[in-house]
C-alpha positions in Angstrom: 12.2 10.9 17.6 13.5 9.2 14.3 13.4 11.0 11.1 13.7 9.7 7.6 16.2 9.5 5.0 13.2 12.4 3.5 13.2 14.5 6.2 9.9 13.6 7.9 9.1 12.6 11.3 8.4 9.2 12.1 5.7 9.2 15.3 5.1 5.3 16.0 2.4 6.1 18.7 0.7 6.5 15.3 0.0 2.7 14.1 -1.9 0.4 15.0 1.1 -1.6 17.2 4.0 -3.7 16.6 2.9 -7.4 15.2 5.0 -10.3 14.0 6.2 -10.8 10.6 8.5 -12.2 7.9 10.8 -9.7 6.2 11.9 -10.5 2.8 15.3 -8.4 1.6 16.1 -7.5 -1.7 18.4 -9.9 -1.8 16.0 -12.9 -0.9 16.9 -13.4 2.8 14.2 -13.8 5.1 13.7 -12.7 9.0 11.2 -12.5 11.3 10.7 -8.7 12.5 8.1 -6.7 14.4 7.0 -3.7 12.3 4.1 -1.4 12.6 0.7 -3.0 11.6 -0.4 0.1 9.4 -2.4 -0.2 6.6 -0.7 2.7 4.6 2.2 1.1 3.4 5.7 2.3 4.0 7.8 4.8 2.0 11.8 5.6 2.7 12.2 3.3 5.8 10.7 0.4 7.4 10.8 0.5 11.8 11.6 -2.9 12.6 12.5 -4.2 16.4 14.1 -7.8 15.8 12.6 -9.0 19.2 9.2 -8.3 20.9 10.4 -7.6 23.9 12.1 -4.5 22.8 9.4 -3.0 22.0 7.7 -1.9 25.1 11.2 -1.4 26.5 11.6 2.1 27.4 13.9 4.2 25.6 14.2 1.6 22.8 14.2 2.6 18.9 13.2 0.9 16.3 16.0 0.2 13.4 15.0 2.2 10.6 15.6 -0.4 7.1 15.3 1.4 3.5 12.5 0.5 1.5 14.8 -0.2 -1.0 16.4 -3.0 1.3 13.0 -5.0 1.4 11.3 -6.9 -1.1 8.3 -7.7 0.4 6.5 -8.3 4.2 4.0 -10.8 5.2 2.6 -9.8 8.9 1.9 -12.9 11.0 -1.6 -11.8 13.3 -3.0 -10.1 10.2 -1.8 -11.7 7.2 -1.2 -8.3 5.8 1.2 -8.6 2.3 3.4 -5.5 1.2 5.8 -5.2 -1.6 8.1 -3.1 -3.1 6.8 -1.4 -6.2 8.7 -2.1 -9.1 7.1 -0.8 -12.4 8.9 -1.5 -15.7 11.9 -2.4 -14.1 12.0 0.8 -12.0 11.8 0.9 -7.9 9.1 3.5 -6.6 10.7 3.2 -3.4 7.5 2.4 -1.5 6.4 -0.5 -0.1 2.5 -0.9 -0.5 0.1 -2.9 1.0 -2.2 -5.4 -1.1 -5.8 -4.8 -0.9 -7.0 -7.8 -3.2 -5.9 -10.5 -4.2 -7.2 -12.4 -7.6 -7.3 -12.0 -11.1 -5.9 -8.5 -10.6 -4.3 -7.5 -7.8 -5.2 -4.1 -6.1 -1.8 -2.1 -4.0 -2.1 1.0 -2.1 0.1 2.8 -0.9 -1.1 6.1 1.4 1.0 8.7 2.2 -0.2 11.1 5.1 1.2 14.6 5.4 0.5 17.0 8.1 -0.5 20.3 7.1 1.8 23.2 8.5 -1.6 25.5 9.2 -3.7 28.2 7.9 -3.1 32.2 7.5 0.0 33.1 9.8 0.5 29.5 10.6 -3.0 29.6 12.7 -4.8 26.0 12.6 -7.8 25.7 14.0 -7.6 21.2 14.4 -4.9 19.1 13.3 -5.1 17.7 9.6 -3.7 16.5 7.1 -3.7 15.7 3.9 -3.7 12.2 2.2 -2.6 10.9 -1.3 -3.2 7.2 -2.5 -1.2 5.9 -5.3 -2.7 2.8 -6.4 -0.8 -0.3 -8.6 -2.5 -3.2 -10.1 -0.9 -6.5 -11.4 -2.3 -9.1 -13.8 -0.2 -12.0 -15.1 3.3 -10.6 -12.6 2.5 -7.5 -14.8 2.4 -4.4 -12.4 0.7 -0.5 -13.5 1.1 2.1 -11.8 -2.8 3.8 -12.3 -2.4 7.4 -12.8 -4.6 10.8 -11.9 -4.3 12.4 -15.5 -6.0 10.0 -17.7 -7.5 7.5 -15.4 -10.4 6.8 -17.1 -8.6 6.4 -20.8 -5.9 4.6 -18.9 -8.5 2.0 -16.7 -11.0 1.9 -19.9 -7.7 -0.1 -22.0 -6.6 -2.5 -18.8 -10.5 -3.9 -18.4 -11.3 -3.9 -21.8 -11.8 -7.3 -21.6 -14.9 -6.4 -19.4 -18.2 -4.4 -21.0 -19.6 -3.6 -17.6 -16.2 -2.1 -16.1 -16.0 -0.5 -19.2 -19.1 1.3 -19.3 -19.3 1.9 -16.0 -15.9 3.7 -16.8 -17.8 5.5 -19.9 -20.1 6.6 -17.7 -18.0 8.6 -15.2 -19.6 7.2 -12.6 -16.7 5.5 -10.8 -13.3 7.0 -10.2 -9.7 7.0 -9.0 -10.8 6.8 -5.2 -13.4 4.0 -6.7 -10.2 1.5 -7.6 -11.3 -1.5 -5.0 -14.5 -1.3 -6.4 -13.6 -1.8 -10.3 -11.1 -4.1 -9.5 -13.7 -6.3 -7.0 -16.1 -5.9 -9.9 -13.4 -7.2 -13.0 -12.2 -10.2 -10.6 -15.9 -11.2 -10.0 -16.5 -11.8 -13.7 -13.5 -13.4 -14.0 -14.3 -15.8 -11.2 -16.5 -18.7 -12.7 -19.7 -19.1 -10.4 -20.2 -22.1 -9.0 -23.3 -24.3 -10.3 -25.3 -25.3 -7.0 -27.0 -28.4 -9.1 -23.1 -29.8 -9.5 
């Protein structure tokens, strides 16, 4: 089984399946690629088979690309976007997966890590353990949102909004609560249609 530039081991019975989609380099080529249709993101290395009927073909591996190598993926059957991360002009080395589109744009990027077990390596079910990393962009501006300070930190991007604001003041939403702020500031940013027009 393939393992990453990291270390980890790559299990592609995992995803969801292979699907169709446009690969864009770093460099600005494009190609059309089948990679895994997972909603995670991708960090280190990106599977691609450059035909679909390798895929099923038995004994066939995927080529492993960098994530530094890719500037961004648009999947064909899902219309799924992902893009490298590049915050203040530094590469995060992840490609994440956008979860809204609008005003602000909400990225993910999930990272799932098996846990090696309990007490003298005893596990009683499989787990693991998950960490989100979440980016937004407004005007091609991209922030990475952090942990430590979320609140101060989310309080000065939506300031521009009293009810994301004081929902914020409230402590009532958090980190894991990202889709929901951002949904919220891109719907009063939005102008509602008038029905009588």
């Amino acid at each position: 089984m393939p393992s990453s530039a990291s270390g980890e081991t790559i299990n592609f019975k995992q995803t969801l399946g292979f699907g169709q989609a446009e690969l864009t380099t770093a460099g600005g080529e494009k190609s059309l690629v089948y990679i895994p249709l997972s909603s995670l993101g991708f960090g280190s290395v990106v599977p691609v088979f450059r035909r679909e009927e390798d895929i099923d073909s038995p004994g066939a591996q995927p080529l492993l690309i960098s994530v530094d190598n890719v500037q961004m993926i648009r999947a064909h059957a899902t219309g799924q976007y992902l893009e490298h991360m590049v915050v203040k002009g530094r590469r995060r080395h992840q490609l994440a997966v956008r979860v809204l589109d609008g005003p602000v744009e909400l990225f993910s990027y999930t990272q799932v890590q098996p846990n090696t077990g309990g007490p003298l390596g005893f596990q009683a079910a499989p787990q693991a353990s998950v960490k989100c990393q979440w980016y937004i962009r407004r005007q091609g501006q991209l922030v990475e949102v952090v942990h430590g300070g979320f609140t101060k930190q989310m309080a000065a991007y939506f300031h521009d909004d009293p009810v994301v604001v004081e929902a914020l003041a409230s402590r009532s939403v958090g980190y894991d609560d990202m889709k929901m702020l951002v949904q919220m500031y891109n719907q009063h940013q939005t102008p509602v249609a008038d029905p009588t027009k």
